[in-house]
TORTI-786657 format. One record per residue (C-alpha): x negated, y negated, z; residue number from 1. Coordinates in steps of 0.25 Angstrom, whole numbers, m for minus. Layout:
BEGIN
<xx X | yy Y | zz Z | pos NUM>
...
# end
This chain:
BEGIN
<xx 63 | yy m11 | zz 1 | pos 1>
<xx 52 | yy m21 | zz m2 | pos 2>
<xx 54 | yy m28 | zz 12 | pos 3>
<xx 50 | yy m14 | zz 18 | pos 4>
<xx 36 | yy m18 | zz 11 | pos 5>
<xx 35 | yy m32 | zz 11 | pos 6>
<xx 31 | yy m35 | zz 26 | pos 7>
<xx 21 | yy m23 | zz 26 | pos 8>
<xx 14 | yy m31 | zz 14 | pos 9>
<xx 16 | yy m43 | zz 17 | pos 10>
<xx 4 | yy m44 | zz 28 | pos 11>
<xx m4 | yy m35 | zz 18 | pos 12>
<xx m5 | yy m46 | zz 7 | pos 13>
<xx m6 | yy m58 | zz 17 | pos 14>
<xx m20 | yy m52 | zz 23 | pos 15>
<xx m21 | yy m47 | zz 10 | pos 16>
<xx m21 | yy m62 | zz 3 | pos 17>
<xx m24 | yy m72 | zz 14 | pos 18>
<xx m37 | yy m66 | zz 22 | pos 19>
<xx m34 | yy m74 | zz 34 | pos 20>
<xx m21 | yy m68 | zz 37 | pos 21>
<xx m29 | yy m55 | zz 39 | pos 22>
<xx m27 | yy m50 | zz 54 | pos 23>
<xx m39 | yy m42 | zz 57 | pos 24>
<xx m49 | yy m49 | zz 45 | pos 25>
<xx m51 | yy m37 | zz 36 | pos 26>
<xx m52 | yy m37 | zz 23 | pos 27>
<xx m39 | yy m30 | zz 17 | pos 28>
<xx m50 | yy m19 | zz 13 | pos 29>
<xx m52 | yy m15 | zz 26 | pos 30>
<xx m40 | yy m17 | zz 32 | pos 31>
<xx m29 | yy m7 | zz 22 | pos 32>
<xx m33 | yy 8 | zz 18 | pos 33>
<xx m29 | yy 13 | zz 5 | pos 34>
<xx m17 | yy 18 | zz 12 | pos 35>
<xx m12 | yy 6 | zz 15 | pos 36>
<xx m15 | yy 1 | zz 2 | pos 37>
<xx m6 | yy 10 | zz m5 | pos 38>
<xx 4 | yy 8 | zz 5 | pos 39>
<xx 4 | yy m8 | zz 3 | pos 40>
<xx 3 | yy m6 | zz m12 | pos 41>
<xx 16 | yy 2 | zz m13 | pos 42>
<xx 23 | yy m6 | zz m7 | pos 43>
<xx 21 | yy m18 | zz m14 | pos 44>
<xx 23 | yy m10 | zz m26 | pos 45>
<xx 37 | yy m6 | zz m21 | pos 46>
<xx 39 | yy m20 | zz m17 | pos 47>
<xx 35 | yy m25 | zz m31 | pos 48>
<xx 45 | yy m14 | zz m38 | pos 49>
<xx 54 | yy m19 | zz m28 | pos 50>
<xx 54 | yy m33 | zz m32 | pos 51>
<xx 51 | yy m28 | zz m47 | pos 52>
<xx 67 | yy m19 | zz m46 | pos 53>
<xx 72 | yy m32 | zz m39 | pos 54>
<xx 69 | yy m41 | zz m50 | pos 55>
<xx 75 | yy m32 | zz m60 | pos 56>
<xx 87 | yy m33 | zz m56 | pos 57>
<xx 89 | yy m46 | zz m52 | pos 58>
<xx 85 | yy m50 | zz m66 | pos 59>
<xx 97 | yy m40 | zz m72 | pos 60>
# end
């Protein structure tokens, strides 16, 4: 499930972090909506309960 996610976020985060990797040189304000906000937000969300449910029982 989380790798559904992962390759949608993972550019997201590296413009997000390193502001040379940016493609068009916007600021991350002007370049996502508050739509795509919500939508990157949830997934990392469903990514950490994900990871959060795997760790669980692997510890069991």
């Amino acid at each position: 499930m989380a790798s559904l996610f992962i390759p949608n976020l993972n550019p997201v985060y590296q413009e997000s972090r390193y502001f040379d990797a940016r493609v068009d040189n916007k600021i991350p304000s002007e370049q996502y909506d508050e739509e795509n906000a919500k939508e990157y937000y949830n997934n990392a969300e469903d990514i950490l309960k994900w990871i959060a449910k795997k760790l669980k029982t692997s510890l069991c």
